[in-house]
PLY file of the C-alpha trace (Angstrom):
ply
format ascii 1.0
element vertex 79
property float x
property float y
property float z
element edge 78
property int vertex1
property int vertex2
end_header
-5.66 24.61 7.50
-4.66 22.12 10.15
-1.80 23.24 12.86
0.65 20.86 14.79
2.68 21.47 17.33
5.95 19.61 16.55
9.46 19.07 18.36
12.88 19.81 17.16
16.34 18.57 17.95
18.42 21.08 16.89
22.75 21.09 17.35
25.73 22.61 16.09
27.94 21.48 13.40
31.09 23.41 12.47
29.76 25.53 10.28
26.21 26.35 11.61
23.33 24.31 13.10
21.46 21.60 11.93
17.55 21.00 13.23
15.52 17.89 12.94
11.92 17.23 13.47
11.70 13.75 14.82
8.18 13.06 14.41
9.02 13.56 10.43
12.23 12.54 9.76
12.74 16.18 7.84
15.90 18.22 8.30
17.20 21.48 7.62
20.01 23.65 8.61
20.62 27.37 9.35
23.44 30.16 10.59
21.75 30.11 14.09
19.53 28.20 16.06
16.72 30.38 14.98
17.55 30.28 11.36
17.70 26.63 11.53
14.37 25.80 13.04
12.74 28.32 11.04
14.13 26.69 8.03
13.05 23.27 9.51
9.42 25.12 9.96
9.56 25.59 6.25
10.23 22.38 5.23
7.99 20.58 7.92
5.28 22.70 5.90
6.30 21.56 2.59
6.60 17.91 3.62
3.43 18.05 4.69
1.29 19.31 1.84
3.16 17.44 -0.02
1.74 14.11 2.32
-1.28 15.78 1.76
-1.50 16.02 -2.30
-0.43 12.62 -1.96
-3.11 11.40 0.33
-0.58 10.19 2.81
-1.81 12.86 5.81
-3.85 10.49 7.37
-0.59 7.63 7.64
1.22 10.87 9.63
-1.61 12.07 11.86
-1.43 9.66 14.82
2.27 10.15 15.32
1.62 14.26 14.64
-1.10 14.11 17.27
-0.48 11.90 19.94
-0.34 13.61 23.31
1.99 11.03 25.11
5.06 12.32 23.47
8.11 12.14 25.37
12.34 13.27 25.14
14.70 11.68 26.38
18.46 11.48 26.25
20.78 8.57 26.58
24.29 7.02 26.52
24.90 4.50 24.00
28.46 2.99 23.47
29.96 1.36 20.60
32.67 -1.07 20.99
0 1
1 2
2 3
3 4
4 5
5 6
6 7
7 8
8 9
9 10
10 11
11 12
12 13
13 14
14 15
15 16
16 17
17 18
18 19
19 20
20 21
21 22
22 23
23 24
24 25
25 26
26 27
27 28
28 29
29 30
30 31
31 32
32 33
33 34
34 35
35 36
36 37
37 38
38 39
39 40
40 41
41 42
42 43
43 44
44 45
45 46
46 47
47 48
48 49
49 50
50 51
51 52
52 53
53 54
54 55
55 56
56 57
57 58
58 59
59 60
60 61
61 62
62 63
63 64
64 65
65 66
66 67
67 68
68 69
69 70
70 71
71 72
72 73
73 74
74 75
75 76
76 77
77 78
């Protein structure tokens, strides 16, 4: 079994929190923070093994394992 170490967004909505794994594109939601990312955890997992069954793993890997990965936050407007 292969392990990655992932990031999550994660914010609150008005009725709970919502977390995001970028790197994925997979959401999930929760009553707490910690609800919400382990939910995201869950689904990560299921995304991926379902990638793998697939035989799309290897597409995902470079953005999954790239050690150059950066946050950032910025203002965008919208007229």
């Amino acid at each position: 079994m292969k392990g990655y170490t992932l990031t999550a967004v994660i914010w609150k909505e008005k009725q709970g929190y919502v977390a995001k794994c970028p790197a994925t594109g997979v959401a999930s939601c929760g009553d707490s923070p910690d609800e919400a990312l382990e939910n995201l955890r869950e689904a990560v997992e299921l995304y991926l093994d379902n990638a793998k069954r697939l035989g799309l793993i290897r597409e995902l890997e470079a953005g999954l394992t790239a050690r150059g990965k950066f946050t950032a936050s910025f203002e965008a407007a919208v007229a």
